[in-house]
N, C-alpha and C positions, 0 to 999 in steps of 0.2 A: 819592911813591906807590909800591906795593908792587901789581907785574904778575904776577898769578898765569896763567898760559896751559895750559888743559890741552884735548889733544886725543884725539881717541874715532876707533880705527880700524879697522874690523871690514868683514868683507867676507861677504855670505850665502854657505852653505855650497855652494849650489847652483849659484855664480857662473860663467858659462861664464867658459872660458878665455881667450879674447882679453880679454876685457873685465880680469881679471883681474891678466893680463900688463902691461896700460894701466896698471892703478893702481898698482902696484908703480912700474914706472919713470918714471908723471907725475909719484907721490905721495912715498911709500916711501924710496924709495930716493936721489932729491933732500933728502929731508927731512934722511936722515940724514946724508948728502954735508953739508950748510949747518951743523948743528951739531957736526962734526966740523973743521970749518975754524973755526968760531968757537968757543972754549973758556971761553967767559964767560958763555955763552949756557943757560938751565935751561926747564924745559919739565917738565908732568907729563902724562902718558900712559896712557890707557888700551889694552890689548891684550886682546881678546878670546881665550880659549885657542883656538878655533876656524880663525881667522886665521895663529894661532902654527904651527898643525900642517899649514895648507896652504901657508904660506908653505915648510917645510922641505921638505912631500911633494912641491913641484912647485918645487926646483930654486931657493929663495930663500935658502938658508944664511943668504947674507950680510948680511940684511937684520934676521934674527934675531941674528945676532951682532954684528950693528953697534949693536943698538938695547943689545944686554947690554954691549959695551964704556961705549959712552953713560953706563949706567947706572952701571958702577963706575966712570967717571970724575966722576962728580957731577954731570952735566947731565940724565940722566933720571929722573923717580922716576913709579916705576906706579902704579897704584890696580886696586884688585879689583873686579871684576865676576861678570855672569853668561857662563859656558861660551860656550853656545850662540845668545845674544844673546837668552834668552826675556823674554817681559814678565810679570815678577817676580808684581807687585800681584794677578793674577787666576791664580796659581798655587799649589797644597797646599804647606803649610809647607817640608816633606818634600822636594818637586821645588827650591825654591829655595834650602833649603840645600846639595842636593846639585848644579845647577849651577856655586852657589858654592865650594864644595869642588874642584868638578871643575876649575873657571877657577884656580882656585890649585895644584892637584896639576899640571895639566899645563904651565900656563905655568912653572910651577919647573923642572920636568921640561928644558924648554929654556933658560933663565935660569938658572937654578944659583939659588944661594943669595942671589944680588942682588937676589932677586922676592920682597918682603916687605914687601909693600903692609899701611899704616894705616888707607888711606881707600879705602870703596867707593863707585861710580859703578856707578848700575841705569840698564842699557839705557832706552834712551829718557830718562832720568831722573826714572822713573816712583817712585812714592811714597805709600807708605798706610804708617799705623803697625806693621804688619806688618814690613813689612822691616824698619823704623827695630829692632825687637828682634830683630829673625837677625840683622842686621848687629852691634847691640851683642854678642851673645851668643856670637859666632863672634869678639871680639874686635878688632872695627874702632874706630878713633876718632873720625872724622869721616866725614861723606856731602858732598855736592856737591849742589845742589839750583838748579832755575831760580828764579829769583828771586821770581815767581808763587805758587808755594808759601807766600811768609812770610804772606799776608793774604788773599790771591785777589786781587793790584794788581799794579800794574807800579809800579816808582818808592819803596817804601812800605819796603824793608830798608835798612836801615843800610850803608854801607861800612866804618864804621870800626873795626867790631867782628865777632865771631863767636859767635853764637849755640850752647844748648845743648837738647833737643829733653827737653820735659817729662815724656815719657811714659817715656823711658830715657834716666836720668840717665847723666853722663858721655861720651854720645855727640855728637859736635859739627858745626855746621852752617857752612858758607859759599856764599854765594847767587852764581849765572850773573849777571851781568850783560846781559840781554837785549837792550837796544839796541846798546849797542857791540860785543856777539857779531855782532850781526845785521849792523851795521855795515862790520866786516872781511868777512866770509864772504861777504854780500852783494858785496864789489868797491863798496861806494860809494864808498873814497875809498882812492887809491894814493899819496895823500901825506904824510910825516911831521906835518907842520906843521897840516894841517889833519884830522888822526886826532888831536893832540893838542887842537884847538881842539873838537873833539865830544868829546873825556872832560870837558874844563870843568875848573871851579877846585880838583876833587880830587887832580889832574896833581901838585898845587903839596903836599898834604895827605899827615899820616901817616895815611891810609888804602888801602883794596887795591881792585883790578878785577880779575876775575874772569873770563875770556871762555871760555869751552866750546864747541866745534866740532868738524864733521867734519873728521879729518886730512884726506881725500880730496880737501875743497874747495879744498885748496892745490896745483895744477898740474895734476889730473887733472880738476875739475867747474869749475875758472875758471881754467884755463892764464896761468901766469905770475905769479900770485897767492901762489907759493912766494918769488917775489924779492922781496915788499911784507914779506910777511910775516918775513922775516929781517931786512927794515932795522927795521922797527915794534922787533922783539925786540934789535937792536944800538944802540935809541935810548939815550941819557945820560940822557934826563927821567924815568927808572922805573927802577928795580931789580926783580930778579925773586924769586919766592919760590916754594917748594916749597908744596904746601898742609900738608903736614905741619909747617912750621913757624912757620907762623900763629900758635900759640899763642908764642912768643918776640916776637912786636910788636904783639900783640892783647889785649883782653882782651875776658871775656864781656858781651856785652848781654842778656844775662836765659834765662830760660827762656821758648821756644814750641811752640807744636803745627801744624808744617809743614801743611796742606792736601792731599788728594790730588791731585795734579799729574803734569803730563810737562812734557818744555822744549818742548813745541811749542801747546799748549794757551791758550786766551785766556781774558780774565776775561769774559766773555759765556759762555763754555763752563763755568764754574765757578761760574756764578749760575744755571745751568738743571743743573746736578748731572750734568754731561758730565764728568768729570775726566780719561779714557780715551776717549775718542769715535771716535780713529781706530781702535782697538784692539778695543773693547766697544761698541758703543755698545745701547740697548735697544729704540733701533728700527730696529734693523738683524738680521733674521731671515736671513742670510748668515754672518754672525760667531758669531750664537747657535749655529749648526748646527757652525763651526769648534771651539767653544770645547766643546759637547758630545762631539764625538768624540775632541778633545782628553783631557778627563777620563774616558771610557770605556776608551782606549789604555792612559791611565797606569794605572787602577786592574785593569786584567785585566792587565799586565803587574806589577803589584803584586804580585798574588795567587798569582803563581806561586813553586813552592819557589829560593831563590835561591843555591842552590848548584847547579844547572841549566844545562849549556850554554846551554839554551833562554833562560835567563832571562837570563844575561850578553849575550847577542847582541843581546837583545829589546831590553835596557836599553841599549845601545850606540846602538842605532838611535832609542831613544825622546827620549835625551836631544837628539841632535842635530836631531831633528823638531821641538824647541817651540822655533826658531827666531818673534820674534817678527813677522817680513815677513808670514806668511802671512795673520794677521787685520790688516795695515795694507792688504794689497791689495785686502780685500775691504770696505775703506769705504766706497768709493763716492768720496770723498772723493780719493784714490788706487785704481787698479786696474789689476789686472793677472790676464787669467784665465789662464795660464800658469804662473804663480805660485800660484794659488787650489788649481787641479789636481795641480800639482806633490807642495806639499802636503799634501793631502789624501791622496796618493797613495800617499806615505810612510808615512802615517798608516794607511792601509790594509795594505797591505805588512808590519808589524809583527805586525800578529795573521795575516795568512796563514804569516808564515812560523814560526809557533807550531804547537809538536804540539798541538792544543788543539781541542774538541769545534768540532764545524761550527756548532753555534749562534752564538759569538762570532766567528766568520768573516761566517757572514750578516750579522749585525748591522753588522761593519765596511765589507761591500760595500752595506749598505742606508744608512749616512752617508756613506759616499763616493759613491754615485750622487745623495745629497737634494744634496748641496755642489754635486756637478757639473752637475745637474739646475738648479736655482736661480741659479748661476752665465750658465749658458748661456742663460737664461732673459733674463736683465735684461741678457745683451751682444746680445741676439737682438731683442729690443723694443725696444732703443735705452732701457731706464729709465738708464743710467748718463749718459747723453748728456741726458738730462732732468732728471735731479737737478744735473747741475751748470750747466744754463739756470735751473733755479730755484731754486737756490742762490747765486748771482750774480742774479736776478731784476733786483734795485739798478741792476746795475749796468749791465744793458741800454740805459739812459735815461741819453743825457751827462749830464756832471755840471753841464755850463751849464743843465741844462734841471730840475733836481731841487734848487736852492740859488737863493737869491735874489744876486740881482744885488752883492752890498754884500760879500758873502762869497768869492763867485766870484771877483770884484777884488783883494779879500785875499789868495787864492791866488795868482792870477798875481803879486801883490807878492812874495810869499813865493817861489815858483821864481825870481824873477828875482833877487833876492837871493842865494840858493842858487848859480844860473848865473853870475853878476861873483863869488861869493867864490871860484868854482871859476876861474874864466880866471884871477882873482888868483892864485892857487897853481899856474897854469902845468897845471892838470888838467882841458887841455882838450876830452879823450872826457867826460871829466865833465859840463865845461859845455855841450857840446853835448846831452847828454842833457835835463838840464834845461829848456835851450831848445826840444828836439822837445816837452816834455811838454806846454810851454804850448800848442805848437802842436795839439797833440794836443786839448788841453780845447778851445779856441776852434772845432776844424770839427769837434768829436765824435766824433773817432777813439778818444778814452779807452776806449769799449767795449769795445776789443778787447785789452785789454791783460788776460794771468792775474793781472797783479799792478796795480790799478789806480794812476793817476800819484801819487793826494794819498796813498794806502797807505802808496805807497814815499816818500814825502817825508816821512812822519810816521816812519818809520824812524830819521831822517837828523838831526831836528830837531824841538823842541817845538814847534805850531803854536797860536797865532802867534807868530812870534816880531820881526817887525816892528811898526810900530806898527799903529794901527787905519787901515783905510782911507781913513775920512771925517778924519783928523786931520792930512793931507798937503796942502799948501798949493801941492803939484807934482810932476807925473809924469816920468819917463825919456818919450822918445817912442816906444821898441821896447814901454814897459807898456800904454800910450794904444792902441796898434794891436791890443792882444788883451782889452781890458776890451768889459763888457756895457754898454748905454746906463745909465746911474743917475737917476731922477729928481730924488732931492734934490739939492741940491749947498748945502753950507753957504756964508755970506757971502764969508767970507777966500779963497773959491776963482777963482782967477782964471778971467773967460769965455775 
């Protein structure tokens, strides 16, 4: 098997400092420490130009120069993105090629002539046929897509192949691997042995895996999760590959027409024509108002003559505002009115600081007060704190109390299986985990969990993946102690 690993590491432009400092030396800068001492080791990489130029301005040299040694020694290869980390799919032609222009002009600017990325990666790994022709057009060869994308399913692309995108020819696809992404970054499992027994019988195949992730999540959002990650990438069982060189042990599985998608998006979200939802969504009259002022910003700064102080300054500032955070904050979903404002604020801020008639000023300070109005509105009623009580509604009701009894049991089979394969592998924060969950279902503590128990077990593993309940002719005695009464009970069952 053929481990492609590529990771995405971008930091908002707005990021206070300390927090900043943290990722660099959790993240950063351990990362490049590990592939520096292992010289066998390949990795592809997204940098956002954004990241590139605060890393320099605030005293990281070495971090950028470590990653461009990296790179002319053969263990790094980049991929092109957007500048300022915007969300491609709901922006004019126009803005996203010039993001992407920009994300290449500047990241060369400090990478020299070793930044000469094939394959582009859209923030969030957002996707409508739109991009799929900037990106041909501008000369890219491949995209990187969540696996979601190939049908609206999980489970449903190919490994063993690489895909070419109907609508423009010659441009080529290779799919996230969503559960074992989720798997690593998660921390579900810190052992070689049993990271290999979750990839399955492909491990053994000439086929590829694919896992896409935040750099970040390694030492800075799961401390210590950078030393898993090195051994994972020092295993014998996989070889690594560039995704540019895919096409040397691939060949094409046909032509398709990707789905509009992100890598975070579910097939429930993509049957009700949500593709964007944390982003856009249409019933979300908070985001509408962001994404209107947004297009108001850029087309008055459009209009102006462009050989104009004014308008280079304007343009300076506009690009680096359609940072895509601001409409993930105001989902509901995610929030943050610090962020919302922040935003907005910038946003405003552009046309004041334009010679330009007072009319387009009002107008700016009449979006920036509806956002902020609206905003403070729904943190002031408590509606955010309400949408996500009935948003979860489900989940308020344990899960002993919402499944019939036959199923329930199945469950606890299922974690306990999970918890012995984990003490098996000596992964015993693991197997404890497990063991709390059950405990968790049986006195209805599950409530309270952001990520519910059987959620995250479906992460982990197909369910079911033991036998059926009713076809067990005998229980563990730790199982017995957390099942619901059952009335049936077949012959062969002992009283």
């Amino acid at each position: 098997m053929y481990w492609i690993n590529f990771l995405h590491i971008y930091q908002p432009r707005g990021q206070a400092k300390d927090i900043f400092d943290r990722v660099v030396n959790e993240s950063y800068r351990p990362l490049i420490k590990g592939l520096k001492e292992n010289k066998s080791l390949k990795l592809n990489l997204n940098i956002n130009a954004c990241l590139t130029e605060r890393l320099f301005k605030d005293g990281y040299q070495d971090v950028v120069s470590g990653l461009k040694f990296l790179a002319q020694r053969g263990q790094v290869e980049f991929t092109d993105s957007a500048a300022y980390h915007a969300f491609l799919p709901l922006l004019p032609e126009t803005e996203i090629k010039r993001q992407i222009n920009l994300n290449r002009e500047i990241n060369r600017k400090y990478f020299g002539k070793i930044y000469n990325p094939s394959v582009f990666f859209s923030p969030e790994m957002a996707y409508n046929k739109k991009i799929a022709r900037i990106v041909k057009n501008l000369g890219y060869q491949w995209l990187i897509l969540d696996e979601i994308a190939y049908n609206g399913k999980l489970n449903q692309a190919s490994w063993f192949c690489f895909y070419e995108i109907e609508e423009t020819p010659g441009l080529k696809v290779l799919f996230k691997n969503r559960r074992i992404s989720n798997l690593l970054s998660n921390a579900l499992t810190r052992n070689i042995g049993s990271f290999k027994k979750e990839i399955g019988p492909i491990v053994k195949e000439d086929a590829y895996l694919l896992t896409a992730m935040d750099g970040e999540t390694f030492g800075h959002h799961r401390p210590g999760l950078e030393k898993f990650l090195f051994q994972v990438l020092s295993a014998k069982a996989w070889k690594h590959l560039f995704i540019s060189e895919a096409l040397k042990h691939f060949q094409s599985g046909g032509k398709i027409s990707p789905l509009d998608s992100t890598w975070t998006i579910e097939e429930e979200d993509l049957k009700e024509k949500k593709p964007y939802k944390l982003w856009h969504s249409a019933d979300n009259p908070l985001q509408k108002l962001q994404w209107q002022f947004s297009y108001f910003v850029i087309k008055t700064v459009e209009s102006l003559n462009h050989k104009t102080v004014d308008y280079q300054r304007a343009r300076r500032k506009l690009d680096q505002s359609l940072e895509s955070c601001q409409y993930w904050w105001a989902s509901l979903y995610w929030w943050s009115l610090e962020m919302i404002e922040a935003s907005s604020y910038n946003l405003r801020q552009i046309i004041f600081n334009l010679k330009t008639s007072t009319s387009f000023k009002k107008k700016a300070e009449k979006f920036y007060r509806q956002v902020l109005d609206l905003a403070f509105k729904w943190q002031r009623t408590g509606l955010v704190r309400e949408f996500h009580k009935q948003e979860k509604k489900w989940q308020a009701v344990p899960f002993k109390e919402r499944t019939n009894p036959e199923w329930y049991n199945q469950m606890i089979l299922e974690f306990e299986a999970e918890m012995r394969r984990a003490a098996k592998d000596e992964e015993y924060e693991r197997a404890i985990k497990w063991r709390d969950a059950i405990i968790k279902l049986k006195s209805g503590a599950d409530v309270y969990d952001v990520l519910h128990v059987v959620n995250e077990l479906w992460t982990v593993r197909r369910i079911p993946s033991c036998k059926p309940f009713l076809k067990y002719k005998k229980f563990s005695r730790f199982a017995k102690e957390y099942f619901l009464p059952f009335n049936y009970k077949p012959k062969y069952w002992k009283k």
